[in-house]
C-alpha positions in Angstrom: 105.5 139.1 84.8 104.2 136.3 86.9 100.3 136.6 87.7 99.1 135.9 90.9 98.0 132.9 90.7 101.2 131.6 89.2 102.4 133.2 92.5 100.4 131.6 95.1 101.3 128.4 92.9 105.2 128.6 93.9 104.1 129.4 97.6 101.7 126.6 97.5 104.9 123.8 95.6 107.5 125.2 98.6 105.0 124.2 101.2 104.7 121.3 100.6 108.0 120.2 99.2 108.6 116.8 101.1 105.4 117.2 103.5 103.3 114.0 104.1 100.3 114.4 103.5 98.5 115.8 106.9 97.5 112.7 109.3 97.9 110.5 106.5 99.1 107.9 108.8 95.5 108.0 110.5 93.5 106.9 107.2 92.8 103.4 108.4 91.6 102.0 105.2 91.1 98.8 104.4 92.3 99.2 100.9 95.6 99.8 102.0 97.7 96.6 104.0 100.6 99.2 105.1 101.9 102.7 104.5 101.7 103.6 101.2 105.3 104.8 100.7 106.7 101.5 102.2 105.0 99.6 99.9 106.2 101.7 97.2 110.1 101.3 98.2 109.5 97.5 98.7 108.3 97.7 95.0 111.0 99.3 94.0 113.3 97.1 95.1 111.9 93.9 93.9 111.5 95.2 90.3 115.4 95.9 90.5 116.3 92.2 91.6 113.4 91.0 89.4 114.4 93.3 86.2 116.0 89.7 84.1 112.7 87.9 85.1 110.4 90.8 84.0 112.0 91.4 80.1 111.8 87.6 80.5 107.8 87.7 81.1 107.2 90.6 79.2 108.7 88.9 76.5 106.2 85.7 76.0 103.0 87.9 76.5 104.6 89.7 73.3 104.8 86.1 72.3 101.5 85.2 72.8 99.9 88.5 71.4 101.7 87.7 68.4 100.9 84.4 67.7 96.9 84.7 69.6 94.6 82.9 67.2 91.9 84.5 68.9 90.1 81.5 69.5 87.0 83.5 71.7 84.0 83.2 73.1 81.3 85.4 71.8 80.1 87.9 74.7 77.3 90.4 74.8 79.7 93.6 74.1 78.2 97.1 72.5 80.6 98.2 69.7 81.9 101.6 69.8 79.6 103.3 67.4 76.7 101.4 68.5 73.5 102.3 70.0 70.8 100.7 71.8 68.9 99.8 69.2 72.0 97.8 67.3 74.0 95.5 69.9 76.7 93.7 68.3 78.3 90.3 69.8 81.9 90.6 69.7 85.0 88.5 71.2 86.2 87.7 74.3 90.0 86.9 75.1 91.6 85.7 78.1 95.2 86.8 76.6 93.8 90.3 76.7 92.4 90.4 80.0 93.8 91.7 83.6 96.3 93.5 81.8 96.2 97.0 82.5 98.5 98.7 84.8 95.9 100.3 87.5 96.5 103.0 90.2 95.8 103.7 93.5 94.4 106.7 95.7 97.3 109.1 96.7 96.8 108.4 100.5 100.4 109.5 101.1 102.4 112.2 99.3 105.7 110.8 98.4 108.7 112.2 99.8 110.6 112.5 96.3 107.6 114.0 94.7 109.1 116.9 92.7 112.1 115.3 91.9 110.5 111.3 90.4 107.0 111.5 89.9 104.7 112.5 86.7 101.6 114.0 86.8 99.2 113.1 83.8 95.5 115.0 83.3 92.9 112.5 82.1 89.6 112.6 80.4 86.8 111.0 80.9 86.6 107.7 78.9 86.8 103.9 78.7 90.1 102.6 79.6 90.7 100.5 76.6 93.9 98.2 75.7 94.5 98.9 72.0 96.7 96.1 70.3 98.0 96.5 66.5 98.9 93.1 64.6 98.3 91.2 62.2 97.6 94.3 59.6 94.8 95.1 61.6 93.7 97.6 65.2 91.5 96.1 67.8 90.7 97.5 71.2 89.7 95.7 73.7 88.2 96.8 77.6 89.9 95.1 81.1 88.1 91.9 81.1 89.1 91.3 77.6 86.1 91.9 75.7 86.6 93.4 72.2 85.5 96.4 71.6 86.0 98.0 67.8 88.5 96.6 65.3 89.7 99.2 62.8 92.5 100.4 61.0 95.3 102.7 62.6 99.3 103.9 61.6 100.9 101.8 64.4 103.2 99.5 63.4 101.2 96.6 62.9 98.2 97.9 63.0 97.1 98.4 59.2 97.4 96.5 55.8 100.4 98.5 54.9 102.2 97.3 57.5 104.8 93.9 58.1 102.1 91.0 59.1 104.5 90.4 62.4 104.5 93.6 64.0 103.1 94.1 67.4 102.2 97.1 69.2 100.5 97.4 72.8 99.5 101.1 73.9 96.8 101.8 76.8 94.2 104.0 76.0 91.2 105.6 77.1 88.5 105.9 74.3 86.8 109.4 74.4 83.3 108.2 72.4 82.0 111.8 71.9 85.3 112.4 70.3 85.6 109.5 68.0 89.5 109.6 69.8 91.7 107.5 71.6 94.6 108.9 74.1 97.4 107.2 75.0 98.3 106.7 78.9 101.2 103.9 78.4 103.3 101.7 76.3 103.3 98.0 77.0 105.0 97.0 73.4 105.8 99.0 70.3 106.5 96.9 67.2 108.0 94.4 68.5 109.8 95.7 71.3 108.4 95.3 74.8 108.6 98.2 77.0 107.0 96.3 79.7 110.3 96.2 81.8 111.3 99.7 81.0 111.0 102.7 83.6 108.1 105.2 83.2 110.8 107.3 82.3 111.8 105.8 79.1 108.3 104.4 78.4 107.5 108.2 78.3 110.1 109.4 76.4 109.6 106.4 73.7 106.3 107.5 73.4 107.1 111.4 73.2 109.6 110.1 70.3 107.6 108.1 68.3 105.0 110.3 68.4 106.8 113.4 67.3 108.0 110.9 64.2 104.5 110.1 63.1 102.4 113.2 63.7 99.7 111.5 61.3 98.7 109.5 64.2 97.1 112.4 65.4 94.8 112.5 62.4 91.7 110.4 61.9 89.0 110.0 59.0 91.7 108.4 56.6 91.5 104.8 55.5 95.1 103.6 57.2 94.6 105.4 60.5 90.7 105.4 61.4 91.0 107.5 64.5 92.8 110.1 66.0 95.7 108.9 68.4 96.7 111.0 70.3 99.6 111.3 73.3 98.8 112.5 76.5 101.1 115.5 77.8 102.8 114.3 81.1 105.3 116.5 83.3 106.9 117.1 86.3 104.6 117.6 89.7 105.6 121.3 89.3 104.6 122.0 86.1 101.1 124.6 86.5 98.1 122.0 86.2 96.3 124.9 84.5 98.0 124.0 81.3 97.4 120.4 81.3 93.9 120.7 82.4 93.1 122.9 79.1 94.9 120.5 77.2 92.7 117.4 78.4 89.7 120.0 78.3 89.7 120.5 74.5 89.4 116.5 74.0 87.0 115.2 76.5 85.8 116.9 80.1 88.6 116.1 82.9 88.3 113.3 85.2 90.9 113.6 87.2 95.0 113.4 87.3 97.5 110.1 87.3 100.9 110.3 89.1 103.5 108.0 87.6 106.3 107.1 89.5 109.6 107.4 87.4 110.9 104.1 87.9 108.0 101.9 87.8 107.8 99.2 85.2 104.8 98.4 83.8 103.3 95.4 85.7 99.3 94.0 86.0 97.0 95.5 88.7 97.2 97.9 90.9 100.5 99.3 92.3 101.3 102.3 94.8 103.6 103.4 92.2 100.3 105.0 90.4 98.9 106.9 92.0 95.5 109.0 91.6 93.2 112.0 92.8 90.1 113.9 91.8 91.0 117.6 90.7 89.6 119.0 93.7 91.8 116.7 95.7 94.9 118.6 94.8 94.6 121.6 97.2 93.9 119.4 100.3 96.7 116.6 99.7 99.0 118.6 97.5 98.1 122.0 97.9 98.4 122.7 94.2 95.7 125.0 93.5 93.7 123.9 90.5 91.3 126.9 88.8 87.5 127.2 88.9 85.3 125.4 88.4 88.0 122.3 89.0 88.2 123.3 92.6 84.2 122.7 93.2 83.5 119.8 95.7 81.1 117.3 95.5 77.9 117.6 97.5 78.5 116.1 101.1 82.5 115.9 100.8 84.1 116.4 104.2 87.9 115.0 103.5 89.8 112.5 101.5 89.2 110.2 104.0 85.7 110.8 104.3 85.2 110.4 100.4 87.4 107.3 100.1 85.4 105.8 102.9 81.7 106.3 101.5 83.6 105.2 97.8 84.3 102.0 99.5 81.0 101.8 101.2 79.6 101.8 97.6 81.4 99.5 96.1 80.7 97.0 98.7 77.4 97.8 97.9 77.6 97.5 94.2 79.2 93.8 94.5 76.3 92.7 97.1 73.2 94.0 94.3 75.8 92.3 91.8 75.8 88.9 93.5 72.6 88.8 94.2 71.5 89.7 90.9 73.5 87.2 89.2 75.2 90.1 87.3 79.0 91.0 86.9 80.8 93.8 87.7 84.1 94.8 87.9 85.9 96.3 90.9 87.6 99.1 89.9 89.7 101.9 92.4 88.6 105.0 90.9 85.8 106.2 88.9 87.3 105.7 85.4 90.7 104.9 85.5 
């Protein structure tokens, strides 16, 4: 028998069921040059006449991740397991930097939610690009600073494995955990996925990682830490369930929405989309249980919050500038 919650769960999905998002159209943000959903059809449409040109792109970064000497400069970068006391110089590349796939704010609810969109509960973490070749692991963070090198069971990614093999996942690092969980796919032994829908990326993914369940085990000398796939489902799937999921690895940061046919392309794209877990109610009206729900001190609306999280990025970049100090401009808090 359903419970009531499940209940006012159904009531709240019919509600909304192709419903913009309430005076959406008012938002006025600068960090958006037009309507969100026309951006995303125009997106659409040039990935389908582009499709040749993308496996064709796809394919030489492959290329050049393959055949990388890793000829980098030496940056001030703390390794995973290190502390304050012990700072370690490691690596920087330019062939590993800029390439993550990066989301924007839901500003706009998509008409076709329910039927082509993901949602995907995420941890706190680091977002991290981990790349398996050369019989070895390394990890390394958006501007392409390396950050661990270590031994996993991807295909190319320990000593066991054929020296050739190359495989691309993005991550996010849990540090308290010791654990890495797996958002994307960019290349899996070889074989770019670059080009590839969200759907099939996913499903590769769900595949792979059903065949080599040891992934999900660390401590061992061929795999040194856990791996482990992020569950992603329809919007109507209960959120409660993925937010325990996500709970028993790291605390929950907030939730991804992946549009179905999006390849996977450099920056940020309208075809990603994300919110805060007390977002949901107010532009989804998906209720999300206690203490998820609890708002920030001084929140008004999402247009409010987006505003004063502008504000302080501006902020941020001016004490950056001035300080002679980088810093990276990111659209959300973590991810």
């Amino acid at each position: 028998m359903a419970s009531i919650e499940d209940k006012k769960y159904e009531c709240s999905r019919l509600v909304f069921y192709k419903k913009p998002m309430k005076d959406n159209y008012k938002l006025g943000l600068d960090i958006i040059d037009s309507p969100q959903e026309l951006r995303r059809q125009r997106i659409l449409e040039i990935q389908k006449r582009n499709r040749d040109l993308n496996y064709n792109t796809g394919r030489d970064i492959i290329e050049i991740f393959k055949s990388d000497d890793e000829e980098e400069e030496e940056e001030g970068v703390m390794e995973f397991e290190s502390t304050n006391k012990s700072k370690k110089k490691y690596e920087r590349s330019k062939h590993y930097a800029n390439q993550f796939m990066l989301s924007e704010w839901l500003t706009e609810v998509p008409w076709d939610i329910l039927e082509q969109w993901y949602i995907l509960a995420c941890p706190e973490g680091k977002r991290t690009l981990v790349v398996a070749r050369k019989n070895t692991t390394k990890a390394y963070d958006r501007r392409g600073n390396r950050l661990g090198k270590f031994q996993s069971l991807l295909p190319g990614g320990n000593s066991n494995e054929h020296h050739s093999h190359c495989t691309i996942l993005d991550c996010i690092w849990i540090e308290q955990k010791k654990t890495y969980v797996v958002l994307d796919v960019l290349a899996w032994s070889n074989q770019c996925l670059m080009n590839c829908d969200s759907e099939f990326r996913f499903f590769w993914l769900a595949s792979k990682f059903e065949e080599m369940k040891e992934l999900e085990k660390g401590g061992v000398p061929k795999n040194t830490y856990p791996i482990i796939l992020l569950q992603r489902t329809d919007i109507h799937y209960n959120v409660k369930s993925l937010i325990a999921d996500v709970s028993a690895i790291a605390p929950l940061d907030g939730f991804l929405f992946y549009h179905r046919s999006t390849a996977y392309t450099q920056g940020r794209t309208p075809l990603v989309t994300w919110l805060k877990a007390f977002m949901l109610p107010e532009v989804l009206e998906i209720p999300v249980p206690s203490p998820y729900d609890k708002k920030p001190d001084g929140y008004i609306n999402l247009k409010h919050y987006l505003r004063k999280f502008k504000e302080k990025k501006q902020k941020e970049k001016e004490i950056a500038s001035t300080s002679n100090m980088e810093i990276v401009d990111e659209d959300i808090e973590s991810i």
